[in-house]
DSSP file (Angstrom, degrees, kcal/mol; ACC not computed):
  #  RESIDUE AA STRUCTURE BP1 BP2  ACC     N-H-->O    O-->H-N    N-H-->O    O-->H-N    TCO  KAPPA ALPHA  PHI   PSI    X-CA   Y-CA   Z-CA
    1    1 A X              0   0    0      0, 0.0     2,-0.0     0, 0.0     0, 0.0   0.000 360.0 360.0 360.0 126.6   49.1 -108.8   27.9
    2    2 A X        -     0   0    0      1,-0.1     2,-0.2     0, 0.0     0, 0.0  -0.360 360.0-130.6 -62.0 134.0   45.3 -108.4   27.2
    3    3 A X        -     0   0    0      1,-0.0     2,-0.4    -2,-0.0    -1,-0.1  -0.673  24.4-113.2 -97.5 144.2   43.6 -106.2   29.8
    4    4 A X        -     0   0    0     -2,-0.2    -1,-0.0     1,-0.1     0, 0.0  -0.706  41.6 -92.7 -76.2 133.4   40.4 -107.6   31.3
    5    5 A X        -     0   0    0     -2,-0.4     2,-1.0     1,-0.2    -1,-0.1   0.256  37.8-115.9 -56.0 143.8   37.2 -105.8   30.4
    6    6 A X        -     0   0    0      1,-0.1    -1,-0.2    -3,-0.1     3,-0.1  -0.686  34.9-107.7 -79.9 101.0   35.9 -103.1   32.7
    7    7 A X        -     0   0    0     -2,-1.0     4,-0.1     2,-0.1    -1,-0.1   0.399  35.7-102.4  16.2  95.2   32.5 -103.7   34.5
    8    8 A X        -     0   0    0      1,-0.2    -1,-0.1     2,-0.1     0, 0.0  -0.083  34.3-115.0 -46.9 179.0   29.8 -101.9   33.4
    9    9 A X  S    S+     0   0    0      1,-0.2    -1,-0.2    -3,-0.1    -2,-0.1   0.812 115.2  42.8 -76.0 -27.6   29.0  -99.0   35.9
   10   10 A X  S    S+     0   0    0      2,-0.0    -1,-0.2    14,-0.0    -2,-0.1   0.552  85.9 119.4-149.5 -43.1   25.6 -100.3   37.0
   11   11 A X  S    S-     0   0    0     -4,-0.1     2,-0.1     1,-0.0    -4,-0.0  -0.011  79.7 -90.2 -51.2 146.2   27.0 -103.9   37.2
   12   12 A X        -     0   0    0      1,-0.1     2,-0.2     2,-0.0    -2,-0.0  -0.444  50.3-164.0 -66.5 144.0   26.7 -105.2   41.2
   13   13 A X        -     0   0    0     -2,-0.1    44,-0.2    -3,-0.1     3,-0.1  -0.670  30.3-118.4-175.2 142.6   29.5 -104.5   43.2
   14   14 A X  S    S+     0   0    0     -2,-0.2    43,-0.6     1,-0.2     2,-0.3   0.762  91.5   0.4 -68.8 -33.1   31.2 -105.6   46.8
   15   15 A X  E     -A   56   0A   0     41,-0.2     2,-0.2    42,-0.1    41,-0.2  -0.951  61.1-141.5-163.0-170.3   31.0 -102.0   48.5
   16   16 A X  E     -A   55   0A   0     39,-0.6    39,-1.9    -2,-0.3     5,-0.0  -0.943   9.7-140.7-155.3  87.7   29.9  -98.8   48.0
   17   17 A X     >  -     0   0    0     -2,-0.2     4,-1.4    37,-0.2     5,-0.2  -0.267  36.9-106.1 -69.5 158.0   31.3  -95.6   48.9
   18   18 A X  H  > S+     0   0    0     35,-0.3     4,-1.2     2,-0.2     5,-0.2   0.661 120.9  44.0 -53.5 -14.1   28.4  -92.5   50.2
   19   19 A X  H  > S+     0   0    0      1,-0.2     4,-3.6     2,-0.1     5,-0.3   0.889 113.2  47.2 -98.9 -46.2   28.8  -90.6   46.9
   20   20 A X  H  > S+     0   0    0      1,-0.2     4,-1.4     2,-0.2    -2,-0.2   0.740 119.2  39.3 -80.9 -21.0   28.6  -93.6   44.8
   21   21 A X  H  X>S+     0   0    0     -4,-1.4     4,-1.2     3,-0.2     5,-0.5   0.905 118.6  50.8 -78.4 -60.5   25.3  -95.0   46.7
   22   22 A X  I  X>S+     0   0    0     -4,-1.2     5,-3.2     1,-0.2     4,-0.7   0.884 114.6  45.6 -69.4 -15.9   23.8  -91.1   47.0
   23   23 A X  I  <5S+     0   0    0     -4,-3.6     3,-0.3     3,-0.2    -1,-0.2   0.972 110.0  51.3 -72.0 -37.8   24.4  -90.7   43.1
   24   24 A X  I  <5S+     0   0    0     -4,-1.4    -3,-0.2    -5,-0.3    -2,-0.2   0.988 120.7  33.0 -32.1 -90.8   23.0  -93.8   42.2
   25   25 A X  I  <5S-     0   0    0     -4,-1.2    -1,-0.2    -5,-0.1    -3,-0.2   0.461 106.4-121.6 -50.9  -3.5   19.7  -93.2   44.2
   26   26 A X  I  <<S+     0   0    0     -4,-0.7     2,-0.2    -5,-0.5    -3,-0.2   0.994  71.6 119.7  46.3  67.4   19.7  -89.4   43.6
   27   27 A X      < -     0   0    0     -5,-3.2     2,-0.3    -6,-0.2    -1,-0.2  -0.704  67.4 -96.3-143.1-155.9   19.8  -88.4   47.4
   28   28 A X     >  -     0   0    0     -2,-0.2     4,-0.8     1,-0.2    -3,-0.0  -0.593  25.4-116.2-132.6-176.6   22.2  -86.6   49.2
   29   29 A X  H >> S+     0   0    0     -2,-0.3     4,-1.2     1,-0.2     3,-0.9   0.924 114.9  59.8 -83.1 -54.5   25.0  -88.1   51.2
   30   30 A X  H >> S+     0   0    0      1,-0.2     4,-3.6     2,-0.2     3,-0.7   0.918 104.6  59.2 -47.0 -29.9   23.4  -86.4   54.8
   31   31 A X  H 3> S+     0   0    0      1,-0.3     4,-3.1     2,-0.2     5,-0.3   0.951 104.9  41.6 -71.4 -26.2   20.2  -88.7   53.9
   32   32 A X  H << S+     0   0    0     -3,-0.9    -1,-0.3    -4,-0.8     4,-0.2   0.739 113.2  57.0 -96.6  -0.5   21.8  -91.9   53.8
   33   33 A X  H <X S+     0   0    0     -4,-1.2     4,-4.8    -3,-0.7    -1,-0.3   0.753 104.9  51.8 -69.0 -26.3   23.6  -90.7   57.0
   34   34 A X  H  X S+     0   0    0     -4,-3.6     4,-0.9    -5,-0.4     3,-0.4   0.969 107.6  54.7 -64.6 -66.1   20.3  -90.1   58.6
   35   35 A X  H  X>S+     0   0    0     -4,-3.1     5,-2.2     1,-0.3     6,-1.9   0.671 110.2  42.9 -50.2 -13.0   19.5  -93.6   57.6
   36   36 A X  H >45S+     0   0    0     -5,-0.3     3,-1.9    -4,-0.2    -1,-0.3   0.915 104.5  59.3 -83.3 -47.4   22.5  -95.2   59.3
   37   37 A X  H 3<5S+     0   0    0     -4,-4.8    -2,-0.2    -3,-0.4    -1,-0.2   0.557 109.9  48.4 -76.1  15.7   22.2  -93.2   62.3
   38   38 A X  H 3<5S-     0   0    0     -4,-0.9    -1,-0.3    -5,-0.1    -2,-0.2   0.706 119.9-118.4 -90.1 -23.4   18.5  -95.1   62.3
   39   39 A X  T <<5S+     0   0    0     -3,-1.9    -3,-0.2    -4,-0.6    -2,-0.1   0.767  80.9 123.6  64.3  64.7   20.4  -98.1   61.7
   40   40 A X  S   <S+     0   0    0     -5,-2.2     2,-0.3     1,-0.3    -4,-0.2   0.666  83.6  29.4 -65.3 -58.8   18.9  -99.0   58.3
   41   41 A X  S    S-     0   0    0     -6,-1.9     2,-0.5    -9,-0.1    -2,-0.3  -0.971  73.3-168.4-133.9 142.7   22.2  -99.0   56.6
   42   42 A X        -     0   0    0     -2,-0.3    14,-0.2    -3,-0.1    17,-0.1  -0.801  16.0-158.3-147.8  90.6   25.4 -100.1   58.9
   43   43 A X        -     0   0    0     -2,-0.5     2,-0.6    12,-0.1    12,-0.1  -0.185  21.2-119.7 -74.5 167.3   28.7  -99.3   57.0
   44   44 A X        -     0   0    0     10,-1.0     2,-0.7     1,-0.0    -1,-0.1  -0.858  35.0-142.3 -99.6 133.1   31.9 -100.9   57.7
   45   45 A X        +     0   0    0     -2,-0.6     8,-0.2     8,-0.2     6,-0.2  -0.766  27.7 165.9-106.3 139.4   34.2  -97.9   58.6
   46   46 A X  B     +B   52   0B   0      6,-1.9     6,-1.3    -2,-0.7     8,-0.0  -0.291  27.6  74.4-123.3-164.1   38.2  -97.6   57.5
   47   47 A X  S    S-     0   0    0      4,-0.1    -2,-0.0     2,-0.1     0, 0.0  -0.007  93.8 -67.2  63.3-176.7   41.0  -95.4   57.2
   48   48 A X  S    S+     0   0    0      1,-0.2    -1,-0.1     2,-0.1     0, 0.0   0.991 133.5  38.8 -60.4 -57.3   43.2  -94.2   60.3
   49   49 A X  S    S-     0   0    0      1,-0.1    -1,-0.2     0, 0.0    -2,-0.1   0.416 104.9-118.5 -99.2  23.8   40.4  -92.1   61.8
   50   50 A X  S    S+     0   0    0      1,-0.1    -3,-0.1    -5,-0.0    -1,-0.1   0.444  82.7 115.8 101.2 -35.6   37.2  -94.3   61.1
   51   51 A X        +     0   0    0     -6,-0.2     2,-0.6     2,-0.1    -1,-0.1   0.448  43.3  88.3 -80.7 -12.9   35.7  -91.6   59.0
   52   52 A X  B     -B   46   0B   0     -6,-1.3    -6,-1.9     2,-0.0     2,-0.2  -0.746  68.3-153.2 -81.0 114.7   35.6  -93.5   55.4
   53   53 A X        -     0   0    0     -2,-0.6   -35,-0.3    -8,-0.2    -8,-0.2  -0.610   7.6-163.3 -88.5 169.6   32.2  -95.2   55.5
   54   54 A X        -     0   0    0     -2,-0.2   -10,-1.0   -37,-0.2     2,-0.3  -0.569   7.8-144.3-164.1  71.3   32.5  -98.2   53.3
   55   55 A X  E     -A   16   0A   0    -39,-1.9   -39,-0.6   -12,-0.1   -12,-0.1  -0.443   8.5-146.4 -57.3 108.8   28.6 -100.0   52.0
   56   56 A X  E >>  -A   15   0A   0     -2,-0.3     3,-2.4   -14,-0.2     4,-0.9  -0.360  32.9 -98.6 -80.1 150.2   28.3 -103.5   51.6
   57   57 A X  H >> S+     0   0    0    -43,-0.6     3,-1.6     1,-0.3     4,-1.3   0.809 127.6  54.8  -9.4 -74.1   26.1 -104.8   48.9
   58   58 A X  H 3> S+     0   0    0      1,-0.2     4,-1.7     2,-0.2    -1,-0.3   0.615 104.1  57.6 -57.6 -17.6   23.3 -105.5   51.5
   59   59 A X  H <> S+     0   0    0     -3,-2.4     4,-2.9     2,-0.2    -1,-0.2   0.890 104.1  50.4 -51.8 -45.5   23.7 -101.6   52.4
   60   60 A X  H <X S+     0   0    0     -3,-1.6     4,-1.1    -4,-0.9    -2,-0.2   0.960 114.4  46.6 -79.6 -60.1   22.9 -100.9   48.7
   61   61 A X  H  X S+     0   0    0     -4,-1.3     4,-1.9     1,-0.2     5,-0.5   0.878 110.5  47.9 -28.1 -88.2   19.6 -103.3   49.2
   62   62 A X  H  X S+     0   0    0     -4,-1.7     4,-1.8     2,-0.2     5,-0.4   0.828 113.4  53.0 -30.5 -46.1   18.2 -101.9   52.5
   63   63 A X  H >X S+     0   0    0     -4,-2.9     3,-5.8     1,-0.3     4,-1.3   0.778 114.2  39.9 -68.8 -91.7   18.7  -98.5   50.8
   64   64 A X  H 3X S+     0   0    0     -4,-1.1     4,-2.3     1,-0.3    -1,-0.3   0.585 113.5  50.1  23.6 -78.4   16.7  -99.6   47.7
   65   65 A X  H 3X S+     0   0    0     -4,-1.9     4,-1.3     2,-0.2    -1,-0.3   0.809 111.2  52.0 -70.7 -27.8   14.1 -101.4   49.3
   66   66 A X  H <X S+     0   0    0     -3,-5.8     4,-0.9    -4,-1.8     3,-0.4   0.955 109.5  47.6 -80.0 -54.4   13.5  -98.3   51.8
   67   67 A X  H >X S+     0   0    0     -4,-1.3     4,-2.2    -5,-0.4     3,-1.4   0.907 112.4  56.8 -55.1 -35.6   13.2  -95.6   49.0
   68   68 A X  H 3X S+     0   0    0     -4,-2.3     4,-1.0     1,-0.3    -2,-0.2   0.790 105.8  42.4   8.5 -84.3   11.1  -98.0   47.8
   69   69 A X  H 3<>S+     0   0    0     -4,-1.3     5,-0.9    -3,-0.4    -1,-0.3   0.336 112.2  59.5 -87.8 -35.6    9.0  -98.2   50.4
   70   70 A X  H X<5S+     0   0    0     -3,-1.4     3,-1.2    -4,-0.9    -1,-0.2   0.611 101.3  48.6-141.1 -75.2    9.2  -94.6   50.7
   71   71 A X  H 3<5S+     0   0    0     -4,-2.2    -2,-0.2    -5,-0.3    -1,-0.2   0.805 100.5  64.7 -58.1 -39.0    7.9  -93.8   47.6
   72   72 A X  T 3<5S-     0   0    0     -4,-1.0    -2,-0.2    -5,-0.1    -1,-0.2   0.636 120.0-113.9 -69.6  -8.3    5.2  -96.1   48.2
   73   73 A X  T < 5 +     0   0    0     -3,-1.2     2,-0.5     1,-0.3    -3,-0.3   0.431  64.6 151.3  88.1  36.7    4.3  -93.5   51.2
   74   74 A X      < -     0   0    0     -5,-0.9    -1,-0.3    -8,-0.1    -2,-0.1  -0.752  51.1-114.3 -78.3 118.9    5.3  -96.3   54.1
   75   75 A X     >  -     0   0    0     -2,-0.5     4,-1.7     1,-0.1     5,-0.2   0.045  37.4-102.6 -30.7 155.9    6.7  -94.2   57.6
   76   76 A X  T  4 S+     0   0    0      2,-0.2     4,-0.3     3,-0.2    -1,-0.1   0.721 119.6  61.9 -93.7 -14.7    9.9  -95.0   57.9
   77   77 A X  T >> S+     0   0    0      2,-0.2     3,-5.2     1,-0.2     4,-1.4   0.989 101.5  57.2 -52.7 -86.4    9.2  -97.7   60.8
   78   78 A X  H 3> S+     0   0    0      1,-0.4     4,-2.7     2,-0.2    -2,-0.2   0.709 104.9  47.5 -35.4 -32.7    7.1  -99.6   58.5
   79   79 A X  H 3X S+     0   0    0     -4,-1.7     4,-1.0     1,-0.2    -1,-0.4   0.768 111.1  53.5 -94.6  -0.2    9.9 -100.0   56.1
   80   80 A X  H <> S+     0   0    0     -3,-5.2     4,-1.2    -4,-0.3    -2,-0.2   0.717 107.1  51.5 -82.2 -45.0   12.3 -101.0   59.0
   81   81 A X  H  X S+     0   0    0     -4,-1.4     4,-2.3     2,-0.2     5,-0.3   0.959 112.5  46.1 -74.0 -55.1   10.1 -103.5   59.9
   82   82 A X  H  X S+     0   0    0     -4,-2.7     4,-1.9    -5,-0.2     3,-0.4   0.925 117.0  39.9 -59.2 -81.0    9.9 -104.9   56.2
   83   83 A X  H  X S+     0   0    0     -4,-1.0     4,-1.0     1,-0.2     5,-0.4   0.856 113.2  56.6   0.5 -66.8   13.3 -105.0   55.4
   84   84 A X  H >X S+     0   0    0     -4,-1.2     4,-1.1     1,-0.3     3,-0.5   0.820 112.5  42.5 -37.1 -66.0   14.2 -106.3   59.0
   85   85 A X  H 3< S+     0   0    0     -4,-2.3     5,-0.4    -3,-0.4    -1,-0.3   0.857 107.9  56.7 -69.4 -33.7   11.7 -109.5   58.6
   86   86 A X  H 3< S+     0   0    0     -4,-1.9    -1,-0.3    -5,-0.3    -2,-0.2   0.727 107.7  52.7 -77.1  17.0   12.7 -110.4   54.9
   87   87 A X  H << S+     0   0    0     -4,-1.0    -1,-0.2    -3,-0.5    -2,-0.2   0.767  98.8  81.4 -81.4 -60.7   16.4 -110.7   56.3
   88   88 A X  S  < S-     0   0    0     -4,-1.1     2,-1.3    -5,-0.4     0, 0.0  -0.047  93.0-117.2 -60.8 153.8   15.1 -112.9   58.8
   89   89 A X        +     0   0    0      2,-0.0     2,-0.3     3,-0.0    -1,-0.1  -0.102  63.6 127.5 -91.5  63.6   14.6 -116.6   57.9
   90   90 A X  S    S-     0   0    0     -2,-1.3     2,-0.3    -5,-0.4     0, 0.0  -0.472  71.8 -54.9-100.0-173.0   10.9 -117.0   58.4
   91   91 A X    >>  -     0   0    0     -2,-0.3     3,-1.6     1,-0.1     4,-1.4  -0.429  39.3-143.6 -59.4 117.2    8.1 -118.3   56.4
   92   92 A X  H 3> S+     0   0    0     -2,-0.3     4,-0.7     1,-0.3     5,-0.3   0.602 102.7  56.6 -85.3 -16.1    8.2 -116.4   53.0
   93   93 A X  H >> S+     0   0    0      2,-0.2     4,-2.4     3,-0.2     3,-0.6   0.891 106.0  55.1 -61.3 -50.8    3.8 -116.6   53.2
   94   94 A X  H X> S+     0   0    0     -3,-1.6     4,-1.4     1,-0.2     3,-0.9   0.980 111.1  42.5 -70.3 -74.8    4.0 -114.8   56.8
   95   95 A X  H 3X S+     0   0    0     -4,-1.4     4,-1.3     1,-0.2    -1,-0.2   0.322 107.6  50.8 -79.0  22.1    5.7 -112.3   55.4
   96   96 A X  H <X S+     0   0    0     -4,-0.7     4,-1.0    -3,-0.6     5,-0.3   0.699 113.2  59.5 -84.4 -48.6    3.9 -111.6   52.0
   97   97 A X  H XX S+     0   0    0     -4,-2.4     4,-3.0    -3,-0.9     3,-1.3   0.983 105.9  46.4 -49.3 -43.8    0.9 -111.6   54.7
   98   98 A X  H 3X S+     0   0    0     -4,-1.4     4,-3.3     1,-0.3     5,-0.4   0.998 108.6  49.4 -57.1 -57.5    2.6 -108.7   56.7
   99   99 A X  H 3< S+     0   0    0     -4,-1.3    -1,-0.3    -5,-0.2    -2,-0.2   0.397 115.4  44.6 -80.6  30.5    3.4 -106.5   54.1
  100  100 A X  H XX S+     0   0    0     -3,-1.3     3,-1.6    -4,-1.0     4,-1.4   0.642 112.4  51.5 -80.4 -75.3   -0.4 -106.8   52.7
  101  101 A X  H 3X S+     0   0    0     -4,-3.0     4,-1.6    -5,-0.3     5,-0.2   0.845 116.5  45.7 -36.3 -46.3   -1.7 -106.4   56.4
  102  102 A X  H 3X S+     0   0    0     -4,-3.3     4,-2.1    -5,-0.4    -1,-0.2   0.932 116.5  41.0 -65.3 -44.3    0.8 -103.2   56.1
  103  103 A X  H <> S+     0   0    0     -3,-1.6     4,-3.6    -5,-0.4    -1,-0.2   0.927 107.8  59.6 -69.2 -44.7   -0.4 -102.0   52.7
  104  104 A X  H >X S+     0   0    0     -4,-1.4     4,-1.0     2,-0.2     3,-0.5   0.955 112.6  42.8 -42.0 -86.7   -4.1 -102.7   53.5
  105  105 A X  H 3X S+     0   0    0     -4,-1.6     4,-1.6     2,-0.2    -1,-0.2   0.679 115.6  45.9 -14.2 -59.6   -3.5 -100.0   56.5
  106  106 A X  H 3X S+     0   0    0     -4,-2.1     4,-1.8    -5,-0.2    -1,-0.2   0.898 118.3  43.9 -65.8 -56.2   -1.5  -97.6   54.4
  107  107 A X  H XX S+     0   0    0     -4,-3.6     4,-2.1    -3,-0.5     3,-1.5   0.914 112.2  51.2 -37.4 -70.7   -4.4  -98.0   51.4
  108  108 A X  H 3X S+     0   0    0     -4,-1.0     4,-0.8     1,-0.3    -2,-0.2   0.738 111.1  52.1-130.9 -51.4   -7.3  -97.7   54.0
  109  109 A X  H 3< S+     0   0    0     -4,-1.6    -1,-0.3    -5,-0.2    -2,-0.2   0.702 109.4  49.5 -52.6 -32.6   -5.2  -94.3   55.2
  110  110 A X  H <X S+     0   0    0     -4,-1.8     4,-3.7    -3,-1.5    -2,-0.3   0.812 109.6  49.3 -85.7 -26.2   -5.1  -92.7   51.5
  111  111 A X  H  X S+     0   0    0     -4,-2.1     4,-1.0     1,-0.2    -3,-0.2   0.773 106.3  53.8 -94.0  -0.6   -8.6  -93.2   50.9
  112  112 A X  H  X S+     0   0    0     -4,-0.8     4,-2.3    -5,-0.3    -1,-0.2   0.627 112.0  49.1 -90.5 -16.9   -9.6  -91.6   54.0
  113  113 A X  H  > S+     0   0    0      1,-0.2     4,-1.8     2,-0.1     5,-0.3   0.826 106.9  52.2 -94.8 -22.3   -7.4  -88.6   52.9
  114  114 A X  H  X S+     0   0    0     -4,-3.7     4,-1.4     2,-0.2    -2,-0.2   0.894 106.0  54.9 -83.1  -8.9   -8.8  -88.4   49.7
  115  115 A X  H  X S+     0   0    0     -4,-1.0     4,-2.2     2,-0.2     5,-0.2   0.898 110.0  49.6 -15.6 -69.6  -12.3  -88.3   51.2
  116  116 A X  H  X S+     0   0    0     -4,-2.3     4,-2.3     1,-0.2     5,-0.2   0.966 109.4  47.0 -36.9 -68.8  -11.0  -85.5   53.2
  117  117 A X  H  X>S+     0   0    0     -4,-1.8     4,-4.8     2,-0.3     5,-0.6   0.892 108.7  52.6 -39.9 -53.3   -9.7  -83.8   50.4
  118  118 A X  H  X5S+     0   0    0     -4,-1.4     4,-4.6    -5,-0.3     5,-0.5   0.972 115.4  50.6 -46.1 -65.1  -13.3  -84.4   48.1
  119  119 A X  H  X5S+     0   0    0     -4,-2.2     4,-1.3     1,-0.3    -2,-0.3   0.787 115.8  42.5 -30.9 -68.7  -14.8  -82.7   51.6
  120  120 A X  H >X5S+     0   0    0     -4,-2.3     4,-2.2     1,-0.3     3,-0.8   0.907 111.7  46.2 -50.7 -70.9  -12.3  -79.9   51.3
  121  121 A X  H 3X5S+     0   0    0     -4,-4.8     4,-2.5     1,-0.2    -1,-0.3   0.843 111.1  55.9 -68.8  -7.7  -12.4  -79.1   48.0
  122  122 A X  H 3X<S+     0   0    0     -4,-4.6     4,-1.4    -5,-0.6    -2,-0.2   0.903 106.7  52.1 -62.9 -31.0  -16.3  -79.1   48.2
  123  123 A X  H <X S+     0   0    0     -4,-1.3     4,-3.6    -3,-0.8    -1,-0.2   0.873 115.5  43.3 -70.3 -43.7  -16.0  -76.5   51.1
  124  124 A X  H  X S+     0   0    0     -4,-2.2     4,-2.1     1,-0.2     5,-0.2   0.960 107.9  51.4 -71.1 -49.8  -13.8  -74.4   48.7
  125  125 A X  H  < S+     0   0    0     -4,-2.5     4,-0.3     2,-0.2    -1,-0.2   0.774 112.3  53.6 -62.2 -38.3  -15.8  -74.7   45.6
  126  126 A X  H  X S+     0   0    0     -4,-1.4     4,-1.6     2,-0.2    -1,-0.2   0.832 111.9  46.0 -30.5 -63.7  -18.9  -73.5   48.2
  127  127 A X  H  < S+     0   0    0     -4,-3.6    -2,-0.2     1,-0.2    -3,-0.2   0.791 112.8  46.2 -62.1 -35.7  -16.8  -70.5   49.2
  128  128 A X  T  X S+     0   0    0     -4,-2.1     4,-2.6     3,-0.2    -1,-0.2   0.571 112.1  48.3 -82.8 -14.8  -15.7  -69.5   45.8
  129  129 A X  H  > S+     0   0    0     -4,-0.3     4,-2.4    -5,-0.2    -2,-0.2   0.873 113.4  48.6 -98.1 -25.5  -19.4  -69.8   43.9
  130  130 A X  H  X S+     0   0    0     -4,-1.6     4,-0.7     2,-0.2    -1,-0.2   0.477 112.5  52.9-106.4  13.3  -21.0  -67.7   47.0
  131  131 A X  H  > S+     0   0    0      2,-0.2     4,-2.4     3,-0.1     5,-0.2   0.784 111.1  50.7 -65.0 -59.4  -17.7  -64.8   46.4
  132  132 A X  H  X S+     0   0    0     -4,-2.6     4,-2.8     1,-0.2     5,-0.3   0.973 104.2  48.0 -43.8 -52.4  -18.8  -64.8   43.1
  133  133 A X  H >X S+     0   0    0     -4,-2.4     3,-1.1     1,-0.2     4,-0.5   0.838 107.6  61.5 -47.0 -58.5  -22.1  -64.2   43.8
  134  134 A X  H 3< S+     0   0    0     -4,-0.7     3,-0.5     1,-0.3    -1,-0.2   0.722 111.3  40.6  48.9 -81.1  -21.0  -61.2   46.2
  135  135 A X  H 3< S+     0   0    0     -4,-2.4    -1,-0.3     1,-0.2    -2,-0.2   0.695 102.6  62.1 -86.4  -6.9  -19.6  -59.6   43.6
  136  136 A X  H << S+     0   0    0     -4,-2.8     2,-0.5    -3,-1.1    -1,-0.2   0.826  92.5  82.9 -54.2 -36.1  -21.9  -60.1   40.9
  137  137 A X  S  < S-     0   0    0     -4,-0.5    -3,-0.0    -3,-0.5    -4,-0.0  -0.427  91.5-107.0 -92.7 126.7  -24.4  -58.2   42.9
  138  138 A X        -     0   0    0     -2,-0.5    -1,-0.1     1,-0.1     2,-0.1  -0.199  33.2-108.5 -63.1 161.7  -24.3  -54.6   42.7
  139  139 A X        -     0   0    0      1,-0.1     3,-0.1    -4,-0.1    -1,-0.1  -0.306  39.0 -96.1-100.6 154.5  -23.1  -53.0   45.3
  140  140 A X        -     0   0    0      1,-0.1     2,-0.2    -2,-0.1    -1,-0.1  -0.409  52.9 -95.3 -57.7 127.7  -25.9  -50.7   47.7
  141  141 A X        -     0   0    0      1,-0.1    -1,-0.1    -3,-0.1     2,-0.1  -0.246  47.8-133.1 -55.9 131.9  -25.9  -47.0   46.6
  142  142 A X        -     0   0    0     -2,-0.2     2,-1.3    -3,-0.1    -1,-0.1  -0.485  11.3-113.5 -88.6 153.3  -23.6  -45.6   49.0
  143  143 A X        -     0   0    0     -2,-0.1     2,-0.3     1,-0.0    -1,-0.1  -0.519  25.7-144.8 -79.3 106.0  -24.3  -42.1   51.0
  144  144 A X        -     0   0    0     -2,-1.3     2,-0.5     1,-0.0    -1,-0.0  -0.566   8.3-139.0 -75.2 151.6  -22.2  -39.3   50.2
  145  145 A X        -     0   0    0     -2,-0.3     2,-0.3     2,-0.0    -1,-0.0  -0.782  11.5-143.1 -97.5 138.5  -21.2  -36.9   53.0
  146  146 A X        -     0   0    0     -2,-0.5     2,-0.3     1,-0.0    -2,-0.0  -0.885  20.4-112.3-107.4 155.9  -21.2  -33.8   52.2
  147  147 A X              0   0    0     -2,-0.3    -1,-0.0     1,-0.2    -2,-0.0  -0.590 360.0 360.0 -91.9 128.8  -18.4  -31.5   53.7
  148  148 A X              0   0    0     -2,-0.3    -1,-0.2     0, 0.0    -2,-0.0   0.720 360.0 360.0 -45.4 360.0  -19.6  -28.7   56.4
């Protein structure tokens, strides 16, 4: 009897064990428990004592969408809050509006740290040219003491 072909690996899947999610995403198993106990990702748990967590599809998403999110430098509220609402069934306009209201915020936050930073490295660049100088300049003839 002809065996039916095996899946590719990458092909989408019903659940998801913790290794098979934290290899995928290249994170560690503890992360995506931190993200549960935030209740981000909410596995179905099996076996006798409970202890097999067990990721649905929509786990796999949330996780995705968060690193995402993540990467994009969004707090980890912010990306709870996006995820949450595109679950929910509103209007798909309000919530392209949020997450530009959200990015706008996040944008408006980086360019006030790279300001700092110009400010910063200006201070440095200050400090190092008037070291230089310092040491350029020869030094005051010093007194010797002579010994009694």
């Amino acid at each position: 009897m002809p065996r039916s072909p095996t899946p590719p690996a990458d092909a989408p899947r019903d659940s998801y064990g913790i290794a098979d999610l934290a290899r995928e995403f290249d994170i560690t198993p503890r992360a995506i428990r931190f993200y549960e106990d935030q209740g981000i990702l909410q596995p179905r748990r099996t076996g006798a004592s409970g202890l097999t967590r067990v990721y649905a599809a929509r786990d796999r998403t949330r996780l995705k969408l968060l690193l995402r999110g993540k990467r994009l430098g969004l707090t980890l509220q912010q990306v709870r809050e996006l995820i949450d609402m595109y679950e929910s069934p509103k209007d798909a306009a309000a919530q392209a509006a949020s997450f530009l209201a959200v990015l706008a915020q996040h944008r408006a936050a980086l360019e006030q740290q790279r300001e700092d930073i110009a400010v910063t490295l200006a201070e440095i660049s200050t400090h190092e040219a008037e070291c230089r100088r310092l040491l350029d300049t020869p030094a005051p003839a010093r007194r010797t003491r002579s010994k009694p």
